[in-house]
N, C-alpha and C positions, 0 to 999 in steps of 0.2 A: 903592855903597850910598848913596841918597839920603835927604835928611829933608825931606821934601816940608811936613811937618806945622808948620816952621818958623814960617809964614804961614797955618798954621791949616788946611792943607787935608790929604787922607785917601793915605795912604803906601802905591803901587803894591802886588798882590800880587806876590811869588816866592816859588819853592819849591825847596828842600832835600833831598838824598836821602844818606841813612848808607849808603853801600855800602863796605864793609871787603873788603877780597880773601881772601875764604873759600873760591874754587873754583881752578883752575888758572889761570894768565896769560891766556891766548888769549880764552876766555868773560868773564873780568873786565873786560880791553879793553875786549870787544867792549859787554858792559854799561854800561860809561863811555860809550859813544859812542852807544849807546842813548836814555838818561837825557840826553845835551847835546842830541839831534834830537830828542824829546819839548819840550823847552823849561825844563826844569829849570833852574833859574838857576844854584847850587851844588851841587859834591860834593863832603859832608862823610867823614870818616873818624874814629871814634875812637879812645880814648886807651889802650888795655888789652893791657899786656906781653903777651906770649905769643900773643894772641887772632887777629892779622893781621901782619904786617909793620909797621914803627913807621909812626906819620903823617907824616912830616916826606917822607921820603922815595918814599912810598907817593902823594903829592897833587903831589909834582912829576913821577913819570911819569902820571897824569893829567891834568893840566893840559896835557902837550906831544900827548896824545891829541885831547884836545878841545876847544874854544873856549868852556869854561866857567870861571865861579870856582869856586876849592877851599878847602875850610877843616877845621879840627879841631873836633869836636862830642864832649865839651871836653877841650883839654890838664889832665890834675889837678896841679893847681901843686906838690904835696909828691910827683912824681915824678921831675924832673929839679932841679937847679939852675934859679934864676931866667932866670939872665943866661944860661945854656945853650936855655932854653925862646928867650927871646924872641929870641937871634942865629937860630937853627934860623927862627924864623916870620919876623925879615928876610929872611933869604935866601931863605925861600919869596917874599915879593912879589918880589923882586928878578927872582929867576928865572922867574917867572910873571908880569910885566908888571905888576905890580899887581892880581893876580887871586887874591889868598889873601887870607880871611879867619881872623885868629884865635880860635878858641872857646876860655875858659878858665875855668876853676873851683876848686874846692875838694875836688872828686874824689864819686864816687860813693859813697852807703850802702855799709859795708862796705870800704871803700878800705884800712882799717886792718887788717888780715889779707894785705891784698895787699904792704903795705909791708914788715910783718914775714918774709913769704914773700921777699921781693927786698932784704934786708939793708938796710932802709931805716928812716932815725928815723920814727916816729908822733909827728906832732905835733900838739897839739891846734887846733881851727877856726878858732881866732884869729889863730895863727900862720899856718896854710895862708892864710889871708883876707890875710894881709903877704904872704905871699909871689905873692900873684897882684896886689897892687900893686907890689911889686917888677921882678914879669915885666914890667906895661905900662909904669913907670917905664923899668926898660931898651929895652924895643923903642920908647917913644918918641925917645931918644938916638939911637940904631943907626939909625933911620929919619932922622933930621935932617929939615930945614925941607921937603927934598922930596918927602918919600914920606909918607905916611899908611899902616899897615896898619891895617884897621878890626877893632876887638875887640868881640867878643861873648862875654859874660859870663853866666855862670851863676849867677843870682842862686836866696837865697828868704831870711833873715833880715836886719833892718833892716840889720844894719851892711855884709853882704853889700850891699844897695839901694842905701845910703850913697853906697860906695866906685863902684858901676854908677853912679851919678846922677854923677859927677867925670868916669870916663875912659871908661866903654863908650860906644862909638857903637850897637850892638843891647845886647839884654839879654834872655835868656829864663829862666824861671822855673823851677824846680825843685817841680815838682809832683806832690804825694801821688796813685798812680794812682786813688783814688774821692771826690778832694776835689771837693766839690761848686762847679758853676759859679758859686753866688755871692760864696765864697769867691774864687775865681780873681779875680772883678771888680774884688772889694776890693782885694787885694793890686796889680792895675794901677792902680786909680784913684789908689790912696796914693802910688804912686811915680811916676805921670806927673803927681804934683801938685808932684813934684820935679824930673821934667825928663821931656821928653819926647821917642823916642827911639826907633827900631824896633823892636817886638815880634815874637818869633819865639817859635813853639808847636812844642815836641815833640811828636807824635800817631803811639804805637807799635803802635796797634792798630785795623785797618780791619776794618768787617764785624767777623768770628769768630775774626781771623788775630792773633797776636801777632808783631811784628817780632821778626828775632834782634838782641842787642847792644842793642836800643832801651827793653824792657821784661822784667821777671823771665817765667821761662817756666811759671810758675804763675796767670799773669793772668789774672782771670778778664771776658772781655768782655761776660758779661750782667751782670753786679755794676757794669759800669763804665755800662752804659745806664742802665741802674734809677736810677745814682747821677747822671746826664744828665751825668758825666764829660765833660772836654775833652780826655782823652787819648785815645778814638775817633773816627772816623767812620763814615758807611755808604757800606757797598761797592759803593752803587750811585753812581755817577759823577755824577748828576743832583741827588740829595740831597747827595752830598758838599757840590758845590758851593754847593747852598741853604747849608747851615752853615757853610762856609766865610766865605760873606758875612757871614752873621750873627756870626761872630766879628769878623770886623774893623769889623762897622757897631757892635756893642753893646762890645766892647772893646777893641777895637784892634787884634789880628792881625793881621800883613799879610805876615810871615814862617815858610812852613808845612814842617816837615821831617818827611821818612816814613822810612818802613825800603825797601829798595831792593824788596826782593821785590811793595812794591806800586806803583812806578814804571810800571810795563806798564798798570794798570788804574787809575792815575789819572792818567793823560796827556791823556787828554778833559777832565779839569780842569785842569789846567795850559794845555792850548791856550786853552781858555775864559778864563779869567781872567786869568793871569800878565803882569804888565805894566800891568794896567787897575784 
């Protein structure tokens, strides 16, 4: 993960793909291996009991599959213990050469149903927001003077921003799916006035399609055009890519993650861009 922006200049695209193992082993594989010869830089996995296999374990056989990075998009810090989360994410760089990134947050809208469901305390946002300083507090120990794993942080309230502007090396935003693009700007501009740092955009909705895992399955994707939302794009490969630029020239994206189902038909932008 570089900060190219260090010395003031503009921070390579790559791209991200949520592919969770929702079909058999054999097709999942083979999907992994799909998404690395595309040119996809990372495969992420999410955080949601029941919904896939856990991630921890689920992104080291990945990672021996294909010669990419793997990361969690995002651990919800009031799911496991701190120091449980952040040992689980050493041993993933360990084991993957230094090729996991960690995603971590404060858990999804909703998460507070899910705890109660898995005999787990509901703590209120203050406290989750400790405890995911807590996580990068321990995995910076665990990692000692040699190893770096780079975190990425699920930000959207200041003190959320706050705590990202100290320890996260990325940081992506938690955004309303029909919050208007000038709002989005705001919220970058405010926080790369505090540090500035790889931006990664969630985008769960291509065309007409909602990603599974990535956006509610209510979504509605002409509400989200109308709204010139940043959590679409068009399905055509061509336009994709126009916006795509435009995102990183007017606010800094430079980090773009899909839902895997649309891997296959934005691979013509990832050849194109990725890297440059």
């Amino acid at each position: 993960m570089t900060d190219s922006t260090a010395t003031g200049g503009t921070r390579p695209f790559r791209f991200g793909v949520v592919a969770p193992l929702t079909t058999d082993l054999p097709t999942w594989r083979n999907r992994v291996r799909r998404i690395a010869d595309s040119g996809y830089s990372t495969l992420l996995m999410p955080d949601v009991p029941q919904w896939q296999p856990a991630p921890g374990p689920t992104l080291a056989v990945a990672a021996g599959l294909a010669d990419l990075r793997v990361g969690t998009w995002v651990y919800a810090s009031p799911l496991r213990p701190a120091w449980s989360t952040a040992w689980e994410a050493h041993s993933l760089s360990v084991l993957t050469d230094g090729r996991f990134e960690m995603g971590v947050g404060t858990g999804r809208p909703g998460i507070e149903d899910e705890l109660r469901e898995l005999g787990l305390p509901v703590v209120p946002p203050r406290e989750r927001l400790a405890q995911v300083r807590e996580t990068v507090s321990a995995l910076r120990d665990l990692d000692g003077p040699d190893l770096h794993t780079p975190v990425v942080m699920a930000v959207r309230g200041p003190k959320a921003q706050a705590l990202a502007a100290g320890l996260a090396d990325a940081v992506t935003f938690a955004l309303l799916p029909g919050e208007p693009r000038a709002e989005v700007a705001r919220l970058v501009r405010d926080f790369r006035a505090i540090r500035d740092v790889e931006l990664a955009l969630h985008v769960p909705v291509i065309g007409d399609t909602v990603a599974p895992f990535m956006a509610p399955p209510d979504t509605d994707p002409a509400a989200l055009r109308a709204a010139d939302s940043l959590a679409i794009l068009p399905d055509d490969p061509a336009a994709a890519a126009e916006e795509i630029q435009r995102r990183r020239e007017e606010i800094a994206f430079s980090n773009f993650v899909f839902g895997a189902d649309f891997a296959g038909a934005l691979a013509p932008v990832v050849a194109e861009l990725a890297g440059h």
